[in-house]
C-alpha positions in Angstrom: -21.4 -9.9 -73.1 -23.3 -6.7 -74.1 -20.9 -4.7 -72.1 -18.2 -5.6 -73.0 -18.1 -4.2 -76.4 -18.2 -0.3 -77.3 -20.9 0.7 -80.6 -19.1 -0.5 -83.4 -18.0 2.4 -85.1 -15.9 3.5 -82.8 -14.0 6.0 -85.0 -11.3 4.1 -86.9 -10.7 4.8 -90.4 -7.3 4.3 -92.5 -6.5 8.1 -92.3 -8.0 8.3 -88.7 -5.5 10.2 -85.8 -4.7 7.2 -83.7 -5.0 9.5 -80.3 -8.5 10.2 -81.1 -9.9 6.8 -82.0 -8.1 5.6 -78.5 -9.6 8.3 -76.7 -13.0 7.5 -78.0 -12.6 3.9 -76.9 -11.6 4.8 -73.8 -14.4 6.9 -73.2 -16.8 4.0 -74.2 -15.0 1.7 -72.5 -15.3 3.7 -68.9 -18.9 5.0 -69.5 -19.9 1.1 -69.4 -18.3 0.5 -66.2 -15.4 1.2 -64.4 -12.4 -0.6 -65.8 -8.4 -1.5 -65.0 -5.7 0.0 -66.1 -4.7 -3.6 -67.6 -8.1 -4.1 -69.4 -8.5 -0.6 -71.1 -4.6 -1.6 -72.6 -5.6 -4.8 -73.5 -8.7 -3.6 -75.2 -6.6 -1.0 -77.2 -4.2 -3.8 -78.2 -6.9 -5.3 -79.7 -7.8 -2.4 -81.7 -4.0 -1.9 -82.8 -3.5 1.5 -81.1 0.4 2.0 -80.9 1.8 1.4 -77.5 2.9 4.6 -77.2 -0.5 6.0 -77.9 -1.8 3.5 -75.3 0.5 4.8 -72.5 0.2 8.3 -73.2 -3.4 8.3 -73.2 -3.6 6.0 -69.9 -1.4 7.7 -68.4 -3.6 11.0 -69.0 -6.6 9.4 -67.9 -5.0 8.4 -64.4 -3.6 11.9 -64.0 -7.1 13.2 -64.0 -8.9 10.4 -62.2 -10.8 8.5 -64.9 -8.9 5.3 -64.3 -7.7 4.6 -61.2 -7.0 0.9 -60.3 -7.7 1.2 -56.3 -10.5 2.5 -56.7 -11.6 0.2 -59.3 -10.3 -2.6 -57.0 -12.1 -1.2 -53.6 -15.5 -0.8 -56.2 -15.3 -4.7 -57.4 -14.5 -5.8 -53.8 -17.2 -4.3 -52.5 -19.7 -5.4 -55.1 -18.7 -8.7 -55.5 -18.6 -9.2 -51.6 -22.1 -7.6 -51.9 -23.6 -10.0 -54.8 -21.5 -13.0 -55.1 -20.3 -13.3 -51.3 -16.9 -13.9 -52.0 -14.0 -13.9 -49.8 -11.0 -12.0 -50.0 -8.9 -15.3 -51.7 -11.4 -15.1 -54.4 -11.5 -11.4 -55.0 -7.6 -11.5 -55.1 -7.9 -13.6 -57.8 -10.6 -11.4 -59.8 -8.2 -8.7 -59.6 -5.2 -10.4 -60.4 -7.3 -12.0 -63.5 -8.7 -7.9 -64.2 -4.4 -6.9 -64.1 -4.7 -5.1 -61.1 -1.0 -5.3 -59.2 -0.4 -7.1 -56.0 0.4 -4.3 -53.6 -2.5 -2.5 -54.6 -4.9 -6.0 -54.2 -3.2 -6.3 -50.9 -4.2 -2.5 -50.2 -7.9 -3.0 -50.7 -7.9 -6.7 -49.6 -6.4 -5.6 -46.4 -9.5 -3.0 -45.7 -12.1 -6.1 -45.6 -13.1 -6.7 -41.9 -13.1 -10.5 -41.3 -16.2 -10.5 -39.0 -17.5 -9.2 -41.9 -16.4 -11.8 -44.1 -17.9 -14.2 -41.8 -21.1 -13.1 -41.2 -20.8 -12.7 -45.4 -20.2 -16.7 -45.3 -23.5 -17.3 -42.8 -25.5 -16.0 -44.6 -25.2 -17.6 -48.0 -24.8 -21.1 -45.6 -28.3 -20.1 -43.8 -29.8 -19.2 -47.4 -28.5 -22.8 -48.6 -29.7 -24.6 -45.5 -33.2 -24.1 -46.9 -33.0 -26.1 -49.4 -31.2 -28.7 -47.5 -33.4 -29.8 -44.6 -34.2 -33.2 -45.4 -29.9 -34.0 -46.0 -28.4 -36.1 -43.4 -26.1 -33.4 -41.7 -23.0 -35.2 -42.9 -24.0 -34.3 -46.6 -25.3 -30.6 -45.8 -22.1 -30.1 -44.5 -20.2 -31.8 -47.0 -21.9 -29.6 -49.5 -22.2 -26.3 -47.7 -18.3 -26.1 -46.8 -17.5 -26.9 -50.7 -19.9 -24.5 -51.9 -18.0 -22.1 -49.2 -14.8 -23.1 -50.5 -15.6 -22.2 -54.1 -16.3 -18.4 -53.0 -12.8 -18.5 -51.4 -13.1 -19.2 -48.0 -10.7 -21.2 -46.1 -11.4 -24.8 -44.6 -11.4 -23.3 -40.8 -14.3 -20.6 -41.6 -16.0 -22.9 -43.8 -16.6 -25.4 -41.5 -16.7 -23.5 -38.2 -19.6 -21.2 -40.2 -21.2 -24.4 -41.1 -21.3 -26.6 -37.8 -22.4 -23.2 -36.0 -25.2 -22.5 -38.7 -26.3 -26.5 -38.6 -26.5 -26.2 -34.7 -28.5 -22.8 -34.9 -30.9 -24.6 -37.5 -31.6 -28.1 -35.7 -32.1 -25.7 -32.0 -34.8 -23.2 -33.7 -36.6 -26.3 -35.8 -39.6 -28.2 -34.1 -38.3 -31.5 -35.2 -34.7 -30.9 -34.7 -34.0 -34.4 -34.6 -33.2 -33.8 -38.9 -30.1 -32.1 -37.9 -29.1 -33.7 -34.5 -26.9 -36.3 -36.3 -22.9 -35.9 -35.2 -21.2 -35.0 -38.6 
């Protein structure tokens, strides 16, 4: 992906100071986006910077605020809440996947409001439903909770969401007779 790699010179020569070149990439790195802890160390691993380097540097960087994995964590909650509709199963796994640890996941998991979360799942069902009117309601439901289920949302708020949004549809539509089948 085009953001995930810095400009290619990026500093390193044979008699290069190792600090430098890291700092460089690290500067690249968080002027893309904001980044873990885990990912800017992983990134420098693959650039053969010196794990003591690595640590240092990091270590720096979260002293002064530059990388900060809570509030990386609370910014890709947020966001991918925002754009993807994912609930909070799913982001937990992002951030385990971006190395952000478990208590701080927790932390920021912990601050999402689960009305929220279900209005969150209504509205991508409502936005599916569109396309679905013609479906017998067995299928629509069938294919709403899964697609539910993918963004992390458990099997009780899936399909409570769903019946409720089905309902809501067949009572507004003129003919509501395409969505008055039991499912």
């Amino acid at each position: 992906m085009r953001d995930e790699e810095p400009p290619e010179d990026d500093g390193w020569t044979e008699d290069a100071d190792p600090e430098s070149v890291a700092r460089k990439i690290l500067l690249d790195q968080l002027s893309i986006k904001a980044r873990s802890r885990k990912e800017l160390e992983d990134r420098l691993a693959r650039r053969n910077v010196p794990v003591d380097v690595t640590a240092r540097l990091l270590d720096r960087f979260e002293e002064v605020g530059l990388v900060d994995d809570e509030a990386f964590a609370r910014a890709w909650v947020e966001g991918r809440q925002r754009s993807r509709g994912l609930a909070t199963k799913a982001l937990a796994a992002e951030l385990r996947r971006k190395g952000v640890d478990d208590d701080t996941t927790k932390t920021v998991l912990a601050e999402v409001d689960p009305a929220h979360e279900e209005e969150t799942a209504a509205v991508l069902v409502r936005k599916k439903l569109r396309s679905m009117r013609g479906l017998e309601p067995q299928v629509a439901t069938r294919r709403l909770v899964g697609m539910l289920a993918r963004k992390g949302y458990s099997p009780g708020v899936a399909y409570a969401v769903v019946r409720r949004e089905i309902g809501a549809a067949a009572e507004s539509m003129d003919a509501g007779a395409e969505w008055a089948g039991d499912d």
